[in-house]
C-alpha positions as CSV (number, residue, x, y, z in Angstrom):
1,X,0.0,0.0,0.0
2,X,1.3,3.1,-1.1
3,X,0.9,6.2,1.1
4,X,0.1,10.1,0.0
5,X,2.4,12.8,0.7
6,X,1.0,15.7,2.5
7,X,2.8,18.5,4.0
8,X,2.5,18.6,7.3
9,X,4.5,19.7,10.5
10,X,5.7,16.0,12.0
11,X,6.5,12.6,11.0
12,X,3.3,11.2,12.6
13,X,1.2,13.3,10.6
14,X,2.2,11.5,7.4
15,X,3.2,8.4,8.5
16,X,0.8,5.2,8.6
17,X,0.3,3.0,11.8
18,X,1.9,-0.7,10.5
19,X,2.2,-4.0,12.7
20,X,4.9,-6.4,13.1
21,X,5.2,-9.6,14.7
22,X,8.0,-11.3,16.7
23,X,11.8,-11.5,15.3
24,X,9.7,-10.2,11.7
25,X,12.3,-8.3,9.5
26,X,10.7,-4.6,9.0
27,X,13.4,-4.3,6.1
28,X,16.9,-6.0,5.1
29,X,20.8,-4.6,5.0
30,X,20.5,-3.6,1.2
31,X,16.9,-3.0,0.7
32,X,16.2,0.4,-1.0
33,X,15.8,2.9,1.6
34,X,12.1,3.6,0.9
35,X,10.3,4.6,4.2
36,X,11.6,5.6,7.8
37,X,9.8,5.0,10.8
38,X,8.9,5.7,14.0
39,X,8.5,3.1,17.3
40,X,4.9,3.4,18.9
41,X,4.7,0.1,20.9
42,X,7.2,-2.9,21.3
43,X,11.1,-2.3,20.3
44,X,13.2,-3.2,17.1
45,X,16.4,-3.7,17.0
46,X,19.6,-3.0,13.8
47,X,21.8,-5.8,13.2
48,X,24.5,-7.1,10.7
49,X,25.4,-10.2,10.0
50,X,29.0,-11.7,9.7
51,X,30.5,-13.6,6.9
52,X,30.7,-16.6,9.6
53,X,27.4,-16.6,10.3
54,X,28.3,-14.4,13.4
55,X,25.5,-11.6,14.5
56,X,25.8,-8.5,15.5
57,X,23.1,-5.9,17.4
58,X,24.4,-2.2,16.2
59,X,21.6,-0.4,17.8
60,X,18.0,-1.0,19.1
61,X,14.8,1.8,19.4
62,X,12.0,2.1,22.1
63,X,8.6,3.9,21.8
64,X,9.5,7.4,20.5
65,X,11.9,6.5,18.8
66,X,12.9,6.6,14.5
67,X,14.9,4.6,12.8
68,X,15.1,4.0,9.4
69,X,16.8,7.5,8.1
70,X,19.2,7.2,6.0
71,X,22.0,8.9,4.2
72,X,22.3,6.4,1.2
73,X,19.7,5.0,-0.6
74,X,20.0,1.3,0.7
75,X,19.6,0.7,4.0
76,X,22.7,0.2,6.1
77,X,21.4,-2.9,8.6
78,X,18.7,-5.2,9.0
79,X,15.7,-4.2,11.9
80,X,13.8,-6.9,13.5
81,X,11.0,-6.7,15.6
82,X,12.2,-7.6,19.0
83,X,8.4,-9.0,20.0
84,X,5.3,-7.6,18.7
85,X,5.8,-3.6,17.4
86,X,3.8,-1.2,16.2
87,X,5.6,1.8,14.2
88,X,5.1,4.7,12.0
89,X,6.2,4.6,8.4
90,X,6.8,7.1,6.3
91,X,7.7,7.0,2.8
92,X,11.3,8.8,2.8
93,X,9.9,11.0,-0.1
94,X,7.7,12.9,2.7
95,X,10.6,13.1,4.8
96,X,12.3,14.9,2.1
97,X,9.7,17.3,1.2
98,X,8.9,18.0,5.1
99,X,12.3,18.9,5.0
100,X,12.6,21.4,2.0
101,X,11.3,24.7,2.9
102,X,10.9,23.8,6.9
103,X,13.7,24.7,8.7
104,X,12.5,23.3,12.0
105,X,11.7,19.9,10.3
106,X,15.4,20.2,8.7
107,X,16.7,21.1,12.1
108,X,15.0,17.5,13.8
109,X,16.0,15.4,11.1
110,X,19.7,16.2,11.5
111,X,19.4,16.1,15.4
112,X,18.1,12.6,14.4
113,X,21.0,11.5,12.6
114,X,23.6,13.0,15.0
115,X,21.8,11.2,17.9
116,X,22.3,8.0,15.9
117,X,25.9,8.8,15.2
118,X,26.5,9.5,19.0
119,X,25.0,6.3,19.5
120,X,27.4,4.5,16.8
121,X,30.3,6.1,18.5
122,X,29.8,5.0,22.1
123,X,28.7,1.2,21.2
124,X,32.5,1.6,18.9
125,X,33.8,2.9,22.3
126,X,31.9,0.5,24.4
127,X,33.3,-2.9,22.5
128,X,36.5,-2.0,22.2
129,X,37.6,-0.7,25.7
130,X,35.0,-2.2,28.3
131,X,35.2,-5.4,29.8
132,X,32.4,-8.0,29.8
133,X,30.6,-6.3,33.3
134,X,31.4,-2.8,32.4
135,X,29.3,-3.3,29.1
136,X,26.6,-5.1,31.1
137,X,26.7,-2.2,33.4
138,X,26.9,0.9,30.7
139,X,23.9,-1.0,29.0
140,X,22.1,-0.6,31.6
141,X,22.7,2.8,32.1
142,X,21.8,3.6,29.1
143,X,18.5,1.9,29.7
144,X,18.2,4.3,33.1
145,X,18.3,7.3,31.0
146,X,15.5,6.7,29.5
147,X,13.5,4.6,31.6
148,X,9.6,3.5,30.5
149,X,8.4,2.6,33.3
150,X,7.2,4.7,36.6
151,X,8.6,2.4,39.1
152,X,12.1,4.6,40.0
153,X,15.6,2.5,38.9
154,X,13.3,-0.7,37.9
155,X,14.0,-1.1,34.2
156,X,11.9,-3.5,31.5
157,X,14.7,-5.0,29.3
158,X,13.9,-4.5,25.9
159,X,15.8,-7.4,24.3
160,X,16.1,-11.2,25.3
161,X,19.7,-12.4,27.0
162,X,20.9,-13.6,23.3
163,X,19.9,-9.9,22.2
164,X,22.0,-8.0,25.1
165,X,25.0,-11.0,24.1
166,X,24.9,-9.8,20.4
167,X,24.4,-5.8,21.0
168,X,27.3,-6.4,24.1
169,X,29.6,-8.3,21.5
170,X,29.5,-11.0,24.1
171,X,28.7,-14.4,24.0
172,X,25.6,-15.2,26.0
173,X,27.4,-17.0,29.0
174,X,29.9,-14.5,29.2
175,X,26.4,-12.0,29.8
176,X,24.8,-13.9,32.1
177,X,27.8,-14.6,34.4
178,X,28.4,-10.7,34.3
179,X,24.3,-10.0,35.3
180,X,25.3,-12.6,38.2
181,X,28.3,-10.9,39.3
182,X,26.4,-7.4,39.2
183,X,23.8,-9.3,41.4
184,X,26.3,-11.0,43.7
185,X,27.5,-7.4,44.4
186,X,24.0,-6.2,45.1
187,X,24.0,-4.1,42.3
188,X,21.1,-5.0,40.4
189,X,18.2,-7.6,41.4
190,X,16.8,-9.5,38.3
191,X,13.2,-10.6,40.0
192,X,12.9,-11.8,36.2
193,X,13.9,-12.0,33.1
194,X,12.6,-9.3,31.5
195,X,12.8,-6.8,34.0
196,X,16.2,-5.3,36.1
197,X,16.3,-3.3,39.0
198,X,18.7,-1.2,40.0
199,X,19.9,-1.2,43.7
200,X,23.2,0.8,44.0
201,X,23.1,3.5,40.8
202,X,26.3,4.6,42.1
203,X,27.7,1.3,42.2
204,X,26.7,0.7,38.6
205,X,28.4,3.9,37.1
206,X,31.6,3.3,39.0
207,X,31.7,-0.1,36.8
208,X,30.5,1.5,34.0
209,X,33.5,4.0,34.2
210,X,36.1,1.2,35.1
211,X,36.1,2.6,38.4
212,X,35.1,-0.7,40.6
C-alpha cells in the first residue's frame, strides 16, 4: 500500500500506523531505503550479520523512537522486531519534502541522525575498551536514562539475554555470568527475566566508568 504525501508539520502526521510480529524483518541490509519510521509500541532492534554466520546488534529503538533514516539510498542494517511492534512509516519522499522549505523539520531530522551517530560512536567505544561487566553495566545505564516505566531505577529490558549478548559483543554466558556478578555485588536484582532493577546507581556507574 502506497501512502500520500501531504505536508505537514511531524512525522506522525504522514506516517501510517503498521504492525509487526516477533523477530519479523521490517526491512533488510540492502533494501532500497524507501520509508523511515517511527516506534509506537514494542522495540526493534539493527543488526548485521557476519560472513561466519556471526551476529551483530548495532543499535536498538523504544517507543519514541525513529529509525530507518538514512544517508544512502540502501539501508545500512537489517531491523527486527524484537516481540510484537507497532511503528510509524513514512515513505522517505515525505521526509524529504517535510524537509525542503521547513527549517525546523530540517533542524529535527539532523538532530536525528547525530543522535544515531552518537550512538554508533559510544557502542564503537563501548566494544573495544570495556570489559564484559562494564558493558553489562553501561547497558544498563543507558537503559536508566530513559527509563519506560514509573517504578524509580526498575527497568523492562527490551531485548532477550541472546539480544543483550549480540548488542554487548559477548557471547551469552559471558552475559549472564556478568548479570550474576552485578547481582552478587547487590548491584542490580533481576526478580525476572525481563525486568532489572537497580539497587546501587552509584555502584553501577563506578563499573560502567572502570572505576570498581
Amino acid at each position: 500500500m502506497e501512502e500520500a504525501c501531504v505536508r505537514k508539520s511531524e512525522m506522525d502526521k504522514v506516517g501510517v500506523s503498521v504492525k509487526f510480529g516477533r523477530n519479523e524483518t521490517i526491512y533488510s541490509k540492502g533494501d532500497e531505503a524507501r520509508y523511515s519510521y517511527k516506534v509506537i509500541e514494542g522495540a526493534v532492534r539493527l543488526s548485521r550479520i557476519f560472513a561466519d554466520g556471526r551476529r551483530q546488534i548495532v543499535n536498538f529503538f523504544l517507543p519514541d523512537e525513529t529509525f530507518g533514516i538514512e544517508l544512502s539510498e540502501e539501508y545500512t542494517s537489517t531491523a527486527e522486531a524484537v516481540g510484537d511492534v507497532l511503528a510509524l512509516r513514512c515513505p522517505r519522499l515525505c521526509i524529504a519534502q517535510l524537509t525542503e522549505g521547513h527549517p525546523d523539520i530540517g533542524q529535527k531530522r539532523l538532530a536525528m541522525l547525530s543522535k544515531s551517530l552518537a550512538a554508533a560512536e559510544q557502542h564503537v567505544a563501548m566494544l573495544g575498551h570495556q570489559s564484559a561487566k562494564e558493558r553489562v553495566a553501561s547497558f544498563f545505564l543507558a537503559l536508566e536514562m530513559q527509563r519506560r516505566t514509573e517504578i524509580e531505577r526498575t527497568l523492562d529490558l527490551p531485548l532477550s539475554r541472546q539480544d543483550i549478548a549480540d548488542y554487548l559483543g559477548l557471547t551469552i554466558e559471558t552475559t549472564c555470568r556478568a548479570l550474576s556478578e552485578l547481582k552478587r555485588q547487590r548491584i542490580i536484582e533481576a526478580p525476572s527475566r525481563r525486568r532489572i532493577v537497580i539497587r546501587d546507581l552509584a555502584g553501577l556507574q563506578a563499573i560502567a566508568e572502570g572505576g570498581a
